[in-house]
C-alpha positions as CSV (number, residue, x, y, z in Angstrom):
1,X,6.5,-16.4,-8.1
2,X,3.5,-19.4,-7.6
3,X,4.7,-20.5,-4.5
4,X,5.5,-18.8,-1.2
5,X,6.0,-21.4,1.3
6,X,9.6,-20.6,3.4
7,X,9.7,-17.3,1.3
8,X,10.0,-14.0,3.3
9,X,7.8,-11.6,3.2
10,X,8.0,-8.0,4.1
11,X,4.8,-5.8,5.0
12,X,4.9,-2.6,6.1
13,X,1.5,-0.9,7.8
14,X,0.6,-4.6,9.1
15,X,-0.8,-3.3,12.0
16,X,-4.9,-3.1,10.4
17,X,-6.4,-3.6,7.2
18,X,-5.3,-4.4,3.7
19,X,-1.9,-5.0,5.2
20,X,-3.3,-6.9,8.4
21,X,-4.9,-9.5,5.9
22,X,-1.9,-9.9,3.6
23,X,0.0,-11.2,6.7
24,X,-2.7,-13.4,7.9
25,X,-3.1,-14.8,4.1
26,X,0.7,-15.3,3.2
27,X,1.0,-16.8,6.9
28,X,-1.5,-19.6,5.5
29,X,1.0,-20.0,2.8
30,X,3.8,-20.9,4.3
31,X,5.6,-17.4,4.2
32,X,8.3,-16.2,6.7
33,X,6.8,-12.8,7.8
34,X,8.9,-9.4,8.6
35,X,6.5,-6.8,9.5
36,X,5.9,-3.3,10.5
37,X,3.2,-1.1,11.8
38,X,3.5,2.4,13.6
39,X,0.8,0.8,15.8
40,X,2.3,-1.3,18.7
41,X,-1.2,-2.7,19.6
42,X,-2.3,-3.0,15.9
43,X,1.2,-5.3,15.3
44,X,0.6,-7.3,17.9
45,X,-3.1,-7.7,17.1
46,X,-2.0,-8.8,13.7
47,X,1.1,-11.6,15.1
48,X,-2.3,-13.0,16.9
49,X,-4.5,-13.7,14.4
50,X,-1.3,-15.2,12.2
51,X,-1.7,-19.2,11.6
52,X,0.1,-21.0,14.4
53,X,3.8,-21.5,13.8
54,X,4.0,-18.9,11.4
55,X,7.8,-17.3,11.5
56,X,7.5,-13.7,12.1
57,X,10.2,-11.0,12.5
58,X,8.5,-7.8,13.9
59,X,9.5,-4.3,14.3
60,X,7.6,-1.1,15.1
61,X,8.6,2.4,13.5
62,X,7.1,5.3,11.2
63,X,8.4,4.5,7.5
64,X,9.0,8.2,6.9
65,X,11.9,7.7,8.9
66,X,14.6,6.9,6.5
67,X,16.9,5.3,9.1
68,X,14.5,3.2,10.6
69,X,13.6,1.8,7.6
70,X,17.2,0.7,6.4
71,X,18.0,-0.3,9.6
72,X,14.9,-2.2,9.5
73,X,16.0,-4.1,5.8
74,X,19.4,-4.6,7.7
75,X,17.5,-6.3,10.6
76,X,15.7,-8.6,8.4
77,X,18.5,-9.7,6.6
78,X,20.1,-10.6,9.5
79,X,17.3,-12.4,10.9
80,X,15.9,-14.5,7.8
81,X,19.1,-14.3,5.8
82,X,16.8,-13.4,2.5
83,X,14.1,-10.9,1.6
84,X,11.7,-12.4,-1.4
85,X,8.5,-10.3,-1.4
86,X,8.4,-6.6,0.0
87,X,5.2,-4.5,0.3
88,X,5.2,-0.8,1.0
89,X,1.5,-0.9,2.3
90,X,1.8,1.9,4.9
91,X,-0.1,5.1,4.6
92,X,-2.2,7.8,6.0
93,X,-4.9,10.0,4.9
94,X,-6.2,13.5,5.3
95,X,-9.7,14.7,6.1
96,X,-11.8,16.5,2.8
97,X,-10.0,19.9,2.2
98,X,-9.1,21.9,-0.6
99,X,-5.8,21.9,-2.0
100,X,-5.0,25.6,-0.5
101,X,-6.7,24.4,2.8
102,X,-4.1,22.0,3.5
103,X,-0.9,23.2,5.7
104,X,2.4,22.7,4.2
105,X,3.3,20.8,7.7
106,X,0.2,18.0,6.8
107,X,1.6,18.2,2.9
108,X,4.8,17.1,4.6
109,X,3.3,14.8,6.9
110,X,1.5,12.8,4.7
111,X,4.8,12.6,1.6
112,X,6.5,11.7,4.5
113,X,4.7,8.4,4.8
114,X,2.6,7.9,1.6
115,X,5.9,8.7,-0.6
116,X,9.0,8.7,1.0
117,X,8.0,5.6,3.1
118,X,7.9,3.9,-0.3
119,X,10.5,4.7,-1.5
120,X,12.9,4.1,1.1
121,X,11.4,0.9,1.6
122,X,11.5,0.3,-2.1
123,X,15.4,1.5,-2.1
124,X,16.4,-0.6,1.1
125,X,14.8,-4.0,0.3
126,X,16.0,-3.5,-3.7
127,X,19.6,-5.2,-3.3
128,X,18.6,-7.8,-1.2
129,X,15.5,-9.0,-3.5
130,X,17.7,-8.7,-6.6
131,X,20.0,-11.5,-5.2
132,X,17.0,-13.7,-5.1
133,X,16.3,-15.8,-8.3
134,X,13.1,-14.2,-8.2
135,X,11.5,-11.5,-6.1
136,X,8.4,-8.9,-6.1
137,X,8.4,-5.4,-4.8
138,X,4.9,-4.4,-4.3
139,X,4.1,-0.5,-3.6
140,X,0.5,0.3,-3.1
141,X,-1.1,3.5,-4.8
142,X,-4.7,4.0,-4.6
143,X,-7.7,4.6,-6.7
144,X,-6.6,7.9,-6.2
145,X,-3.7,7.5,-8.0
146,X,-5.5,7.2,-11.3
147,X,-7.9,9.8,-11.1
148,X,-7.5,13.6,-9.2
149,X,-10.6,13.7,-6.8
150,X,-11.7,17.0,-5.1
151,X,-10.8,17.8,-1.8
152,X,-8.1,14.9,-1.6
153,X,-5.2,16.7,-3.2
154,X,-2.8,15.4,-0.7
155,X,-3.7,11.8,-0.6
156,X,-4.1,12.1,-5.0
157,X,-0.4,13.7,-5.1
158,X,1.3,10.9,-3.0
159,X,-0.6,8.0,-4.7
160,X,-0.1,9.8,-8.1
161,X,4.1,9.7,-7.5
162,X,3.8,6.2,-5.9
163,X,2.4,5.2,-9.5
164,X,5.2,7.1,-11.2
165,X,8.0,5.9,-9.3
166,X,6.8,2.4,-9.1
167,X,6.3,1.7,-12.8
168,X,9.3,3.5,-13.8
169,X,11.5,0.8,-11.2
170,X,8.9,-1.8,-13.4
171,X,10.7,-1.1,-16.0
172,X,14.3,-0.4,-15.4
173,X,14.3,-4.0,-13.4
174,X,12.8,-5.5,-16.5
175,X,15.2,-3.3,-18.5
176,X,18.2,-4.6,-16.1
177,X,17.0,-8.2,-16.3
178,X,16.9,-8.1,-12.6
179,X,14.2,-10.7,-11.6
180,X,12.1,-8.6,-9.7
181,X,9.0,-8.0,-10.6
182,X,7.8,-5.0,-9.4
183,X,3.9,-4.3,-9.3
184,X,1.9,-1.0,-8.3
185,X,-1.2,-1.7,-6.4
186,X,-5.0,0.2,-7.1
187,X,-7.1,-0.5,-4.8
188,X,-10.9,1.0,-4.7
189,X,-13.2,1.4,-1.7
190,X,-11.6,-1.0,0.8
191,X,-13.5,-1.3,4.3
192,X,-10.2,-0.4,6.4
193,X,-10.1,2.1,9.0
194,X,-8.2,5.0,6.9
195,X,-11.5,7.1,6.6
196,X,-11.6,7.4,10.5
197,X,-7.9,7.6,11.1
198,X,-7.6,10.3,8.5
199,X,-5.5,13.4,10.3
200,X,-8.2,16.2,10.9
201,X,-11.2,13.2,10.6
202,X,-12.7,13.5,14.2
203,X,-14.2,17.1,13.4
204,X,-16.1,16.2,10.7
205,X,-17.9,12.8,11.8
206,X,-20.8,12.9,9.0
207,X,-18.1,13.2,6.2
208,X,-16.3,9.4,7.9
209,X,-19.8,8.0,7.7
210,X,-20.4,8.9,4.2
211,X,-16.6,8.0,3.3
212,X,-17.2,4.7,5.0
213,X,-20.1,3.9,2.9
214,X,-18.3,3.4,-0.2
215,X,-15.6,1.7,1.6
216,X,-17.0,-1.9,1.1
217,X,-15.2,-4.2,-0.2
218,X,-13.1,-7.0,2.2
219,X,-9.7,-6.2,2.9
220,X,-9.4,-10.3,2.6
221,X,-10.5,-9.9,-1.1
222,X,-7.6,-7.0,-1.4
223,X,-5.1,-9.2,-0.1
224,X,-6.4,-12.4,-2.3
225,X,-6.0,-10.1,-5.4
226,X,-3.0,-9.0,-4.7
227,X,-1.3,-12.0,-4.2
228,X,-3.1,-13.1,-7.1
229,X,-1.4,-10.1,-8.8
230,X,2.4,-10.9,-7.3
231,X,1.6,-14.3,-8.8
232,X,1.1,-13.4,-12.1
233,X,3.8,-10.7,-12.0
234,X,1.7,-8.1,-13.2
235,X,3.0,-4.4,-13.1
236,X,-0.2,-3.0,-12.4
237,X,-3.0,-4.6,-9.9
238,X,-6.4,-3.1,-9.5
239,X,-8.1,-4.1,-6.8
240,X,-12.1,-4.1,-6.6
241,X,-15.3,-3.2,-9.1
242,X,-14.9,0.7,-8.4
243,X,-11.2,0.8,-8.9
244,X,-11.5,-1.1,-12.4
245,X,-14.3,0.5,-13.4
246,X,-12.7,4.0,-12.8
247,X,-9.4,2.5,-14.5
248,X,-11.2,1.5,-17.8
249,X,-13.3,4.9,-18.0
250,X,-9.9,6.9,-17.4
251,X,-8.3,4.9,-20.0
252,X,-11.2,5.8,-22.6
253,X,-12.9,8.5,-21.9
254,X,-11.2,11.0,-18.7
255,X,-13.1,14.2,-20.0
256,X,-16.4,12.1,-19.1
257,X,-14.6,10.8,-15.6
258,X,-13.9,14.2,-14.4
259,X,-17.5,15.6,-15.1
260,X,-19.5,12.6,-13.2
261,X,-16.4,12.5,-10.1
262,X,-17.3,16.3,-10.0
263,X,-20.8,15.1,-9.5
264,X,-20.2,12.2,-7.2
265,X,-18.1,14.5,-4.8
266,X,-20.4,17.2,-4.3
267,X,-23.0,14.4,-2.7
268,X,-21.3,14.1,0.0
């Protein structure tokens, strides 16, 4: 897909961040936005800073919630009459904690929106892109989904399954001849507001501040490589010089990885 003027696009967690500047950089291209945020204020924020006359369909709910999310896909449907390009973008984190430290209600918290957010929208929005000629489904993972890291088992085990569902639907819709192209998203140390809005974050402010120094890079440059990415059709997008650099090493040498991450994370 090169061009995305009058297409519709679907962003979910639009509210702030990587997701805040994909709508504000498809609105410069012409899309038709449908977006979602658990945030009232953030949403709104985000319909604000859109390029004037922008079309935008709007709708606040938590993506774990499986029938708000259909009902959602039904909505825009109605409303646009088409769906071309839908990103599953929303997700949480939770503070540093090791694996066993973690209750089983903030394990189910954070599947809730990191997983089963993707996949419902993933499963809702399906049958309406495969009517298009051609249509992306973009589901973001993390850095974290290449690589375990200590102390984010959580986080690692959602963005881990994101990256296994999502490139097995890569290749049953290329299997299937469907026309969508379905892409999982890497990205590294984006500067977005997930270290600080981590559940458990506000007791342990010295840990956001180091987190938050290796979350750099612009969310604009995110968005600008993903669309890049959707352009291309390319089933696997890393985003920013951490994320690749982490994705070459895993893919020749992961003994090595694991030794210098165990390093890294005992730093901080």
């Amino acid at each position: 897909m090169k061009k995305f003027k009058d297409k519709v696009v679907v962003i979910t967690g639009a509210g702030s961040g990587i997701g805040r500047n994909l709508a504000i950089e498809f609105s410069k291209l012409g899309a038709k936005l449908a977006l979602n945020d658990y945030n009232t204020d953030g949403l709104e924020e985000t319909v604000g800073l859109l390029k004037s006359g922008t079309a935008v369909f709007q709708k606040v709910f938590d993506v774990s919630q499986k029938e708000e999310m259909f009902s959602f896909a039904a909505a825009v449907i109605e409303h646009y009459g088409q769906a071309d390009v839908m990103i599953n973008n929303a997700g949480v984190a939770i503070t540093r904690l090791m694996a066993d430290e973690v209750s089983i209600e903030d394990y189910e918290w954070i599947m809730g929106i990191n997983l089963w957010g993707v996949m419902y929208g993933s499963i809702a929005f399906l049958p309406h892109l495969r009517r298009q000629k051609e249509s992306s489904l973009v589901n973001i993972s993390s850095l974290f989904g290449l690589v375990g890291i200590p102390g984010q088992a959580p986080y690692c085990m959602t963005k881990f399954a994101v990256r296994g569902f999502t490139e097995s639907l890569h290749l049953e819709e290329q299997i299937n001849k469907t026309g969508v192209a379905v892409s999982c998203v890497h990205p590294g140390g984006i500067k977005t507001n997930i270290a600080k809005s981590a559940r458990g974050a506000s007791k342990d402010p010295n840990l956001i501040k180091k987190f938050e120094k290796v979350l750099t890079a612009p969310p604009k440059m995110a968005a600008d490589t993903i669309i890049k990415g959707i352009r291309k059709k390319k089933a696997r997008i890393i985003v920013g010089k951490d994320a690749r650099a982490i994705h070459a090493v895993n893919q020749l040498a992961r003994p090595v990885l694991l030794k210098l991450l165990q390093r890294s994370i005992k730093k901080l």
